[in-house]
N, C-alpha and C positions, 0 to 999 in steps of 0.2 A: 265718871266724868260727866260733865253738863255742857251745856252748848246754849244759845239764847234763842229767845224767842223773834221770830221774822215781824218786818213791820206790818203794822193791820193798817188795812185800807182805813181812811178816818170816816167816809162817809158809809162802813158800818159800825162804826165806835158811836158814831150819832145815832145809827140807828139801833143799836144796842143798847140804846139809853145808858153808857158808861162815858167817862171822859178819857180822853188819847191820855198814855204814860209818856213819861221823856222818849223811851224808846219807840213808840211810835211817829214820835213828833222829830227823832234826828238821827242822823246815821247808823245806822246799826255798827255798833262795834265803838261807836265811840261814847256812847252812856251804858251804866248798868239799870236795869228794874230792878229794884229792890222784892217786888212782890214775881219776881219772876221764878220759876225753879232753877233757871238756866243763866248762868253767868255768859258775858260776852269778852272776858281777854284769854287771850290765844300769847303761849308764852314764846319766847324762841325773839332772835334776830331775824329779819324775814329778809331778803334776797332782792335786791330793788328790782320793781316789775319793767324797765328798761334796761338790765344787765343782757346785753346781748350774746352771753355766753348759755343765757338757763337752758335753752337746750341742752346742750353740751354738758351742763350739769346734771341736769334730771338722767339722760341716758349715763351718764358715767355712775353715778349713786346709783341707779338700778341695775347696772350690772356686778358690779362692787357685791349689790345682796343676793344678787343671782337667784338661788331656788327659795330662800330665805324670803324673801316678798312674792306677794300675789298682789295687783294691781286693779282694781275693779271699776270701771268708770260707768253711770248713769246716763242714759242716751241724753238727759237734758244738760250735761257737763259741756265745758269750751273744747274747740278743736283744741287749743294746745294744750291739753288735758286730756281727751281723748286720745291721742297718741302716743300716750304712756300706756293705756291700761290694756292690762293681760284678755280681758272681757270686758265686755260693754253689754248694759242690758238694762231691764228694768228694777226696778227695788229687791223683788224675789227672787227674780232668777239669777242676780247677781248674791243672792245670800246662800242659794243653795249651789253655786260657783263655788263660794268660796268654802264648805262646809265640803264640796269634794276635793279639796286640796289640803288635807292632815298634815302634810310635810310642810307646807309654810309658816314659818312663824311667825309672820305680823302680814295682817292684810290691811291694807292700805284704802279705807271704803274712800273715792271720791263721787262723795252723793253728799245727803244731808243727816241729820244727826239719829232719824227713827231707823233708818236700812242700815246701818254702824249698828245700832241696837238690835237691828233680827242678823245681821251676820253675826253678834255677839253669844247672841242665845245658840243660833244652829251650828260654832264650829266649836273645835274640842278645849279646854279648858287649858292647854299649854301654850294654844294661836290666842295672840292680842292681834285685838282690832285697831284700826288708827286711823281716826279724821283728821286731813291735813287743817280746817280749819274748826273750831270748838263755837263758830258763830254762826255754820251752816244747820239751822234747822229748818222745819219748816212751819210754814203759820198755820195750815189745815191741822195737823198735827196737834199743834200747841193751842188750836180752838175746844179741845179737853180734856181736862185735866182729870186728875187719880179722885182729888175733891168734888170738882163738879159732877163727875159720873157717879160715885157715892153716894152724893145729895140726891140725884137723878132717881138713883134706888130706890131710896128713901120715900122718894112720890112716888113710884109706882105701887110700893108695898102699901103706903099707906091706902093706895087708890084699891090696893085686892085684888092687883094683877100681876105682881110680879113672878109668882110662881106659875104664867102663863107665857110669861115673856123670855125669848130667847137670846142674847146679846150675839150683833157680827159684827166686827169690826172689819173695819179696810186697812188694810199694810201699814196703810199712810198714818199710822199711828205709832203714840210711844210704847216703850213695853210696859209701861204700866196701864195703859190700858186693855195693851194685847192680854197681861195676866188677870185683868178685872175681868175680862172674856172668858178665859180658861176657867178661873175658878167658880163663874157661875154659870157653864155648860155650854157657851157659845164656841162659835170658830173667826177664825180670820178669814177675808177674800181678798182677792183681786178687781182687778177692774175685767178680768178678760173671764173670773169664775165665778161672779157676785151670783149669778143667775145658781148657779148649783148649791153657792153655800144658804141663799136663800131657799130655795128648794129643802135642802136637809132642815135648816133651822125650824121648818114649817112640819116637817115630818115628827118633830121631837117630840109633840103633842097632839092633842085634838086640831088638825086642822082648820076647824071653823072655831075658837077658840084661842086659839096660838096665835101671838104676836111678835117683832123682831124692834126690838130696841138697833138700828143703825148709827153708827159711828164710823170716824165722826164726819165723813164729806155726806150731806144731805142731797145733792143732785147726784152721786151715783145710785142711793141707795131709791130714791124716787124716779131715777129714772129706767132700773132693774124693774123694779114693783110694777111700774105701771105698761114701761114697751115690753119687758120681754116676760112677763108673769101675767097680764091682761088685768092688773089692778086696775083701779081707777084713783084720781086724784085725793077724791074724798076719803080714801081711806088710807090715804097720809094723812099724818100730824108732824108738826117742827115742837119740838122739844127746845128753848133756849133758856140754856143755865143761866142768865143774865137776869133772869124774871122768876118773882116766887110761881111755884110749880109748874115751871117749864113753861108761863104763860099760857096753861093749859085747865080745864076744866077733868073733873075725875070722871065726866060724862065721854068728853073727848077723847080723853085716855083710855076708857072700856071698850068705846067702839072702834077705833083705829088696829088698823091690819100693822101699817109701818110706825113707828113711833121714829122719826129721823133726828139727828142730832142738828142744829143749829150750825153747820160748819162748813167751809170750802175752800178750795181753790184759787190761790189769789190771781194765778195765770187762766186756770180753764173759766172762773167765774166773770170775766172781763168779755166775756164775747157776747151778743148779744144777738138776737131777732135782727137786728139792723144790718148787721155784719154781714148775716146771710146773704140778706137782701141788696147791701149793696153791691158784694163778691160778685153775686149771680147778675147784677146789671152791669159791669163792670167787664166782666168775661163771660160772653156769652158762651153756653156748654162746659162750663164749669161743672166738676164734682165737688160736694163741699163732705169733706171727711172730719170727723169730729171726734175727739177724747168725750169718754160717759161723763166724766166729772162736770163738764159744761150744762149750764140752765136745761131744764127742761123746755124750752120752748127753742134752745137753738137746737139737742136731739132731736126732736122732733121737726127740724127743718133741714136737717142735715140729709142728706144723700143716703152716708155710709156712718156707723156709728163704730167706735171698738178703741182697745185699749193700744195703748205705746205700740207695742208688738202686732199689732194686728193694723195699726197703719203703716208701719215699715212693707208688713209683707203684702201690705192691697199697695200699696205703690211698685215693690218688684215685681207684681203681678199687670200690673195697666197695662194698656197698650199704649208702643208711640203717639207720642203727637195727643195723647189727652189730655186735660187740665182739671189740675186740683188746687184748692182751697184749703187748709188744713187749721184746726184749730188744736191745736196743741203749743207746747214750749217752744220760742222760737229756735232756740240753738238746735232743736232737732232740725224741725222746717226748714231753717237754712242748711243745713248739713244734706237732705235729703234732695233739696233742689240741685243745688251742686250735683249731686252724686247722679244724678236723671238728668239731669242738661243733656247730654250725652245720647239718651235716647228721644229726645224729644219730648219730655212730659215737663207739662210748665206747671212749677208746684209754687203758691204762693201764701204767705201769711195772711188767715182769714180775716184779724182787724188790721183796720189801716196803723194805727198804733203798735210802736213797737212793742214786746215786754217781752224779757228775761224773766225766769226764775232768777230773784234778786240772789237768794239765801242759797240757789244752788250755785250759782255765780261767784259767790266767794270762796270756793274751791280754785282757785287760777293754780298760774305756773309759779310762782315765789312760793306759795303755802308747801306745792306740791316738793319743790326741792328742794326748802327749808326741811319737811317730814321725811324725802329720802336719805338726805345728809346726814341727819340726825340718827339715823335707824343705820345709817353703814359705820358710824363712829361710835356704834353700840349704846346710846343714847336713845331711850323709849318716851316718845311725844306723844300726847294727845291722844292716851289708851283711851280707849270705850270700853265702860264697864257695866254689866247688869247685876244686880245682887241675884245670890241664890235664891229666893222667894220667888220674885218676880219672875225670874228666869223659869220655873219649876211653872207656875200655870200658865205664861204666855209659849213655853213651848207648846205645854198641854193643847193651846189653842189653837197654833199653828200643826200641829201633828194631827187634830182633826180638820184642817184644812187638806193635807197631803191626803186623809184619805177619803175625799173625797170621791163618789166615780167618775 
């Protein structure tokens, strides 16, 4: 199954020297890209999002499937979305969730179209996976492609370094590029293990010599490199598949430690230096806690830096009456405010500007209880499939992630 690709910001389509597709330019879900891999219609009758019974629906269909469903919900999903799932977590740990529940038969990912795809790879072959909606992907993700990383190869070998070069990829990818990782020796990270799988990829070789092709969020992999490995800047390079040889020199190419992908964040890359700056005048003694995927310049202004998981647990760790800044997805931020009101921690969205995860956002409550309904009237929606290939190196890649130390 396929799912579409998220809308691109346009003022990097401009600066990607490419021009915006229809999908960029209008509602997602209501045009196809033709050049896309990922179609955007979602079959089914959908449950009108004013039906004041969906509650009442969603819990009736999930007890109906009883042990037969496992429910998995992404911290960046709606509250009335979260209140269905069985777990709540981030991309991984909700795939190895659901890879310890054998006895379900359809896990129900509500996240976005690549963690559907690593919960596909890691559970057993008789569990189908199922995205309530086929147009939740995400745009980091779909910034590279199986083509473009190919081509990518292709200059390095010609440059006479690729058999120096180690490939890591971040979660927040498709399986096709988690198995272009596998099968040319690389691993997967997280945002909370980048530092170790960097570490290992660095061991694979001659150290002073060995280089890490990063994919595809280029502000985690620069900003791993430089705060918590003592790189320096200069020994980053951006690789963008948009330009012949990744707008890079075969000079540039030899000497660089990171070779990063061209890619981001369309939530965490929205924050800026300014953000900081005017959170911290705005409230004074403010903490500003930040996601790695954010620019390096706002890491490096932030207080506290770390992944999904590691800002839930520095927030149940504060003390009363602190204040925090949080540059992460709003539905978390708002979800975590709430939940601290309570003790006094004032937790606020680090830009003034709202933003959602659009593409995770279209998981709501009609998709949700359109896919339970459908699954208790023995009617299979919106499988997520991996081919056996793919499947075979990107587990390869994630299994050297797991064994990580």
């Amino acid at each position: 199954m396929t799912t579409a690709q998220s809308p691109v910001d346009l003022v990097d389509l401009v600066d990607l020297e490419v021009q915006p597709t229809p999908l960029a330019l209008l509602l997602l879900g209501r045009e196809a890209d033709p050049k896309s891999e990922r179609g955007v219609e979602c079959p089914g009758d959908l449950p009108s999002p004013s039906d004041p019974d969906l509650v009442e629906r969603a819990r009736a269909a999930k007890e109906k499937l009883g042990d037969k469903v496992f429910v998995l919900g992404h911290h960046y999903q709606r509250d009335e979305v979260i209140q269905f799932a069985d777990v709540t977590g981030d991309s991984f740990k909700l795939a190895r969730d659901a890879a310890a529940r054998p006895d379900a038969e359809y896990i129900v990912f509500c996240g976005v179209h690549f963690m559907a795809e690593s919960a596909d790879i890691l559970t057993g072959d008789d569990q189908k996976v199922v995205l309530p909606d086929l147009a939740a992907g995400c745009s980091m993700a779909d910034m590279a492609t199986a083509e473009q990383v190919a081509e990518c190869w292709d200059v390095l070998t010609e440059a006479g370094i690729a058999e120096q070069v180690v490939p890591v990829s971040y979660m927040n990818s498709s399986a096709d590029i988690k198995a272009f990782t596998g099968k040319h020796g690389g691993t997967i990270c997280t945002s909370s293990n980048a530092k170790r799988a960097l570490e290992w990829a660095y061991a694979q070789g001659d150290p002073a010599s060995t280089k890490v092709l990063f994919l595809p969020d280029q502000h985690l992999g620069r900003n791993t490199a430089v705060r918590d490995m003592g790189f320096s800047l200069d020994d980053c390079v951006v690789y963008n598949p948009h330009k012949p040889n990744g707008g890079l020199t075969v000079e540039q190419l030899r000497d660089a430690k990171m070779i990063l992908w061209r890619g981001h964040c369309s939530v965490h890359g929205r924050f800026s230096l300014e953000s900081v700056e005017d959170v911290r005048a705005r409230i004074p003694g403010v903490n500003v806690l930040v996601h790695p995927e954010c620019k390096h310049e706002v890491v490096a202004a932030a207080d506290y830096v770390g992944s999904t998981e590691h800002i839930i647990k520095t927030l149940e760790a504060a003390p009363a009456g602190s204040k925090w800044a949080i540059g992460t997805e709003l539905n978390l931020v708002r979800r975590l405010a709430n939940r601290f009101a309570a003790e006094g921690k004032e937790i606020v969205f680090l830009d003034k500007t709202v933003c959602f995860c659009s593409t995770m956002n279209r998981i709501d409550l009609p998709h949700l209880v359109w896919t339970l309904e459908s699954l208790a009237e023995g009617n299979l929606v919106n499988q997520i499939q991996v081919d056996r290939e793919t499947e075979q190196f990107a587990k390869m890649a994630l299994e050297r992630m797991l064994a990580l130390p």
